[in-house]
BAFI-3210 file (N, C-alpha, C; in Angstrom, 3 decimals, decimal comma, padded with zeros to 6 digits):
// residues 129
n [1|2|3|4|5|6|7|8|9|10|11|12|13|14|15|16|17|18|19|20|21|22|23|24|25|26|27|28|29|30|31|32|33|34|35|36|37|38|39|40|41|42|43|44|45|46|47|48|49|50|51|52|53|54|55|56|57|58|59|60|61|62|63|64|65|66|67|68|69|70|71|72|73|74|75|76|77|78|79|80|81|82|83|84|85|86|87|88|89|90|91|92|93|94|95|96|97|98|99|100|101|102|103|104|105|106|107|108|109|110|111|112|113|114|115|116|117|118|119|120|121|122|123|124|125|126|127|128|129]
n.u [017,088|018,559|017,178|017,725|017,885|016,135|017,868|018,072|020,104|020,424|018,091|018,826|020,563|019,608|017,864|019,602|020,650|018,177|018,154|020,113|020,559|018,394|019,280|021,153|022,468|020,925|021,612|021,988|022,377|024,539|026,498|026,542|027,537|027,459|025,463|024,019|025,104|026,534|026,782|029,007|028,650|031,096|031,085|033,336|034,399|035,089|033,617|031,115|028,748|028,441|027,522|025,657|026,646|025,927|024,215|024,231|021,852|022,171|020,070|019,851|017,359|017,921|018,984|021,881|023,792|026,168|026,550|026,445|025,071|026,669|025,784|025,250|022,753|023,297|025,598|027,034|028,190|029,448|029,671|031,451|031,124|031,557|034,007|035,404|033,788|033,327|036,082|036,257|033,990|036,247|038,505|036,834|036,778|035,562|034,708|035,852|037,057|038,133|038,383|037,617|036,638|034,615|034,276|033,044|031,509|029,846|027,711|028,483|027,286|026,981|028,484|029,819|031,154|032,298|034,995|033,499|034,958|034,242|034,534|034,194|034,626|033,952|032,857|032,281|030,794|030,124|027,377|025,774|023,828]
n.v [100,336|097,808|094,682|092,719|089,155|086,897|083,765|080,409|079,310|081,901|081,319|078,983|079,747|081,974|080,461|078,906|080,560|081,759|078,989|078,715|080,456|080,678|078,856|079,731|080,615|083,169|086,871|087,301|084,420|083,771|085,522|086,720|088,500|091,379|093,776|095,638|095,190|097,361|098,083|099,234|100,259|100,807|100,965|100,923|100,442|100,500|100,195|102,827|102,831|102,891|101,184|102,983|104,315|101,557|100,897|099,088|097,655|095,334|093,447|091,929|090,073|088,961|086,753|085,852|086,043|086,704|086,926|088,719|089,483|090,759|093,970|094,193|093,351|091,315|089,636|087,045|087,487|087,246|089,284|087,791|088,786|087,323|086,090|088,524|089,671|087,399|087,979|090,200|089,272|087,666|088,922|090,936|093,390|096,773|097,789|097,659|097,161|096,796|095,186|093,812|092,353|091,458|088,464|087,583|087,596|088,880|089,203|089,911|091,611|089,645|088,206|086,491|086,017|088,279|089,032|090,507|092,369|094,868|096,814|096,674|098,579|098,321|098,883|098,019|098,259|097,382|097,785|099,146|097,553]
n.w [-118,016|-115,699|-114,652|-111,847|-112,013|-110,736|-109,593|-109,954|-108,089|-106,742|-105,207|-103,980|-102,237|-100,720|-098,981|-097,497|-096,270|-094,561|-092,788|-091,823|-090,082|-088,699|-087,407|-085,545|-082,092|-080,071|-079,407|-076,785|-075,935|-076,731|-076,756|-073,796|-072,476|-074,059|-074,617|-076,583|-080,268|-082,370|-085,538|-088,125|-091,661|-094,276|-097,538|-100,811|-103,922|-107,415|-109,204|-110,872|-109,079|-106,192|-102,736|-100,489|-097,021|-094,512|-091,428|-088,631|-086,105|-083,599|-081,094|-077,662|-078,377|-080,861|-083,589|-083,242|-085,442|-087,840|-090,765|-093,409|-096,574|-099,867|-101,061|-103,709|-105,840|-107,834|-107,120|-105,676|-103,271|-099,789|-096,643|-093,803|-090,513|-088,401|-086,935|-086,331|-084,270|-082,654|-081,389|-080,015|-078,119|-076,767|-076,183|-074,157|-075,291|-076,965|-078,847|-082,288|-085,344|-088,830|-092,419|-095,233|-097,999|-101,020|-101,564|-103,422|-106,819|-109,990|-112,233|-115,950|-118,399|-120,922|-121,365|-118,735|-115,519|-112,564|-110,290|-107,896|-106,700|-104,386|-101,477|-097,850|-095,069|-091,881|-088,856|-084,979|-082,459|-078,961|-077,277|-074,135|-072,024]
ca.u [017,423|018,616|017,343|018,838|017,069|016,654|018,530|017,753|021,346|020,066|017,321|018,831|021,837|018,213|017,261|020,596|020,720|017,301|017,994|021,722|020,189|017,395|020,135|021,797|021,817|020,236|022,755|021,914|022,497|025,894|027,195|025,837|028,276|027,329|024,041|023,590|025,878|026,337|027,547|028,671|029,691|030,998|031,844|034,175|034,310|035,978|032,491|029,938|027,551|029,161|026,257|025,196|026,849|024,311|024,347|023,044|021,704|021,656|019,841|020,264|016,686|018,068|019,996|023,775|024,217|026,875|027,046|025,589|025,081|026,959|024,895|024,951|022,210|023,659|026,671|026,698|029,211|028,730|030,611|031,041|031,782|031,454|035,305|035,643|032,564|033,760|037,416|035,830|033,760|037,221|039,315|035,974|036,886|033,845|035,318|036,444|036,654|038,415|038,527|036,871|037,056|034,177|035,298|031,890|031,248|028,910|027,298|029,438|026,703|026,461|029,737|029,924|030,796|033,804|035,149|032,776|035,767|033,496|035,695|033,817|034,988|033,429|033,335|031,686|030,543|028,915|026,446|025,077|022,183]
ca.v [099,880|096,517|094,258|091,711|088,049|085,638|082,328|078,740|079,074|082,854|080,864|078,327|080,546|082,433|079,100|078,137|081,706|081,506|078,022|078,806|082,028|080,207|077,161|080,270|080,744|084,373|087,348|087,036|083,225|083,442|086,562|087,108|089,812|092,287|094,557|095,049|095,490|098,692|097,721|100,688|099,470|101,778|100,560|101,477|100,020|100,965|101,335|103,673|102,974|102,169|101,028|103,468|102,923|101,117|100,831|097,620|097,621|094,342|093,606|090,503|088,904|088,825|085,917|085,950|085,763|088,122|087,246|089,695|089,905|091,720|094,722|094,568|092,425|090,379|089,636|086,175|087,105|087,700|089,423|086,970|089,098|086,645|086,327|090,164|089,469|086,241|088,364|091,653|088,740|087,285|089,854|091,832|094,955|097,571|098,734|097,257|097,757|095,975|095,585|092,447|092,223|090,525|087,215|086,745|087,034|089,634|089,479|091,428|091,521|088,206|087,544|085,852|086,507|088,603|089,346|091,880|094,194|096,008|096,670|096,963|098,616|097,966|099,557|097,481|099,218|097,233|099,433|099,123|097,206]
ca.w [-116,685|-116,019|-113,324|-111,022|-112,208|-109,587|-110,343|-108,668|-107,360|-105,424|-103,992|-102,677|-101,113|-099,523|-098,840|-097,035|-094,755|-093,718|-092,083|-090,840|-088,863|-087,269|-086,362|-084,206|-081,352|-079,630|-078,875|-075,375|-075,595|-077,320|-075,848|-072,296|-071,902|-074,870|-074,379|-077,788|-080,451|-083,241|-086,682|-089,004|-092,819|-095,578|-098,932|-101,413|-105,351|-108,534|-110,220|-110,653|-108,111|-104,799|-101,944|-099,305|-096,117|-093,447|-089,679|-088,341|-084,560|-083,312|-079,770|-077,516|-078,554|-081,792|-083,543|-083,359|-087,161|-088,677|-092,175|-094,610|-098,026|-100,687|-101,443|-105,459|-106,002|-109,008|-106,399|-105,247|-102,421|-098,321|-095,346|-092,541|-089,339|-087,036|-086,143|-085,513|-083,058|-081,502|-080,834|-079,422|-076,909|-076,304|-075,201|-073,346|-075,845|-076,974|-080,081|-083,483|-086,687|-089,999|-093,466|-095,913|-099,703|-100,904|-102,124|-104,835|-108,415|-110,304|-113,671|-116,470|-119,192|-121,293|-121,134|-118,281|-113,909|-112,970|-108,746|-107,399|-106,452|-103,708|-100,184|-096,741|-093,938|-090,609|-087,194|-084,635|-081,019|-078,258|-076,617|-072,947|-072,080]
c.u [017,440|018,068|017,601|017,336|017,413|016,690|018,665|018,497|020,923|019,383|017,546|019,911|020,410|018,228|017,971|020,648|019,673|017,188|019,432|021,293|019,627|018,065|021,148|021,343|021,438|021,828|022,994|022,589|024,282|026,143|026,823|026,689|028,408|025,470|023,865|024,658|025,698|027,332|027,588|029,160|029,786|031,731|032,616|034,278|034,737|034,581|031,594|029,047|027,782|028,178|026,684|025,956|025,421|025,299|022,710|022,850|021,206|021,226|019,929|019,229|017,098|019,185|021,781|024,071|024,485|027,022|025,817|026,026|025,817|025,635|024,493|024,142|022,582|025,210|026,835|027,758|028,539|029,910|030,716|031,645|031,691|032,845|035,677|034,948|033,068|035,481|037,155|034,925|034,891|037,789|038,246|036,241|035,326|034,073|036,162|035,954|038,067|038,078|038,205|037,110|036,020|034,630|033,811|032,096|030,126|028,838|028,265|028,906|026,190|027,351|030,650|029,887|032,533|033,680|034,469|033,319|035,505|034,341|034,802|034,618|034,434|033,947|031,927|031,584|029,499|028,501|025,661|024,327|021,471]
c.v [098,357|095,754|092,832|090,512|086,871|084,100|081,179|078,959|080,212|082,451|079,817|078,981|081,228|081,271|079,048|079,625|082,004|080,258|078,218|079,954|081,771|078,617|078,137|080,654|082,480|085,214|087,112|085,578|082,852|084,466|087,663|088,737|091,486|092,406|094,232|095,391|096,768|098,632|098,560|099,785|100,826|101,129|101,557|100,372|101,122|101,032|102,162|104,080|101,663|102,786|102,176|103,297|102,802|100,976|099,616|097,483|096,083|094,108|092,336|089,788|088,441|087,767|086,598|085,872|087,053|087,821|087,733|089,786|090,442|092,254|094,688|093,186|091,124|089,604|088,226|086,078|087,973|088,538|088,928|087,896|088,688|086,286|087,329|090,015|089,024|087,016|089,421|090,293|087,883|087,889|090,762|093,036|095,513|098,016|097,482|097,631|096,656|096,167|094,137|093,592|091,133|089,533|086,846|087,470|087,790|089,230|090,047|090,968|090,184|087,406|086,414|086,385|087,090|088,779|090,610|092,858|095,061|095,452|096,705|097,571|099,168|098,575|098,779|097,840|097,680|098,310|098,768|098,482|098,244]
c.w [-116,685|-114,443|-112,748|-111,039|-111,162|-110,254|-108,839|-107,462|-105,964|-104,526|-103,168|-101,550|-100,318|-098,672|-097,544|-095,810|-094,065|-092,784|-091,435|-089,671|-087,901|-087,109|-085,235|-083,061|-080,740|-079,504|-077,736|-074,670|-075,537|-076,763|-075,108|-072,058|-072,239|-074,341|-075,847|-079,139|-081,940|-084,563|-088,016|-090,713|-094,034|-096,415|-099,618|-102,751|-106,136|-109,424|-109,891|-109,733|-106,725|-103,474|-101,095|-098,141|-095,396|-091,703|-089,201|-086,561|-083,877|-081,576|-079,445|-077,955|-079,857|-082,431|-083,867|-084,667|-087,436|-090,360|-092,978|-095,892|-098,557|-101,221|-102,743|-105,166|-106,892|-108,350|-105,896|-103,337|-100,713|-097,613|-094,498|-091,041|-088,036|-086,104|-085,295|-084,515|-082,163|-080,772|-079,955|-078,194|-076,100|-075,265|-074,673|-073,972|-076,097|-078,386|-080,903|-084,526|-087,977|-091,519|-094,062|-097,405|-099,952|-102,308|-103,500|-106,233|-109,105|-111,810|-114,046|-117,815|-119,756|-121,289|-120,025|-116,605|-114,297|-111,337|-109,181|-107,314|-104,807|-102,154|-098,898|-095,353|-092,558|-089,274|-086,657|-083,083|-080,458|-077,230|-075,468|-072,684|-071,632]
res [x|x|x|x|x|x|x|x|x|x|x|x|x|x|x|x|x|x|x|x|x|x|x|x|x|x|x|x|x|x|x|x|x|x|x|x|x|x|x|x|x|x|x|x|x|x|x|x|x|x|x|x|x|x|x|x|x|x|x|x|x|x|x|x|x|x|x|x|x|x|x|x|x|x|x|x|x|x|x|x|x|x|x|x|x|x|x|x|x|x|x|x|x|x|x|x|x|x|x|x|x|x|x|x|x|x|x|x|x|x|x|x|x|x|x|x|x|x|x|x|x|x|x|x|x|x|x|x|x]
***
């Protein structure tokens, strides 16, 4: 079994999303108009071991920060769904959904980094207060 070695570079990308999250502002603060919102994600990849999906429940005390991780740990790449967000508080919709490609960079033995590959596709519900 092989496992995912943390490198300067991972900690400072930690580094850098623990201080961008708490520079946002609240859901409540940034979008008064959403209760809370309901974020479904299912992947899809060309190898072996393609993530779980997840369901992310975000409520208004919670910060406004949509970008998430790529799931493969050795991955250096994110999902930013803060556009899809900011367009669904635009036009007052309740419902979206979309499609990302993550744009990072995975291990590929010793040989060097290669594109992750791995697809996301997102359905995004706001839900009631």
């Amino acid at each position: 079994m092989k496992f995912a070695v943390a490198s300067s570079a991972n900690a400072r990308g930690q580094m850098r999303e623990r201080r961008d999250r708490a520079a946002t502002p609240t859901m409540k603060m940034r979008y008064p108009q959403f209760g809370s919102l309901r974020l479904v994600f299912d992947f899809t990849g060309a190898g072996p071991f393609t993530p779980a999906p997840q369901v992310n429940v975000m409520h208004p005390p919670a910060r406004a920060y949509f970008v998430f991780p790529c799931p493969h740990a050795d991955c250096d790449g994110e999902f930013d769904l803060t556009s899809p967000i900011d367009t669904l508080a635009r036009d007052s919709a309740v419902h979206g959904n979309g499609h990302l490609g993550c744009p990072g960079h995975r291990s590929v033995d010793r040989k060097g980094r290669a594109p992750c590959g791995l697809s996301l596709d997102y359905k995004i519900e706001v839900l009631p207060e």
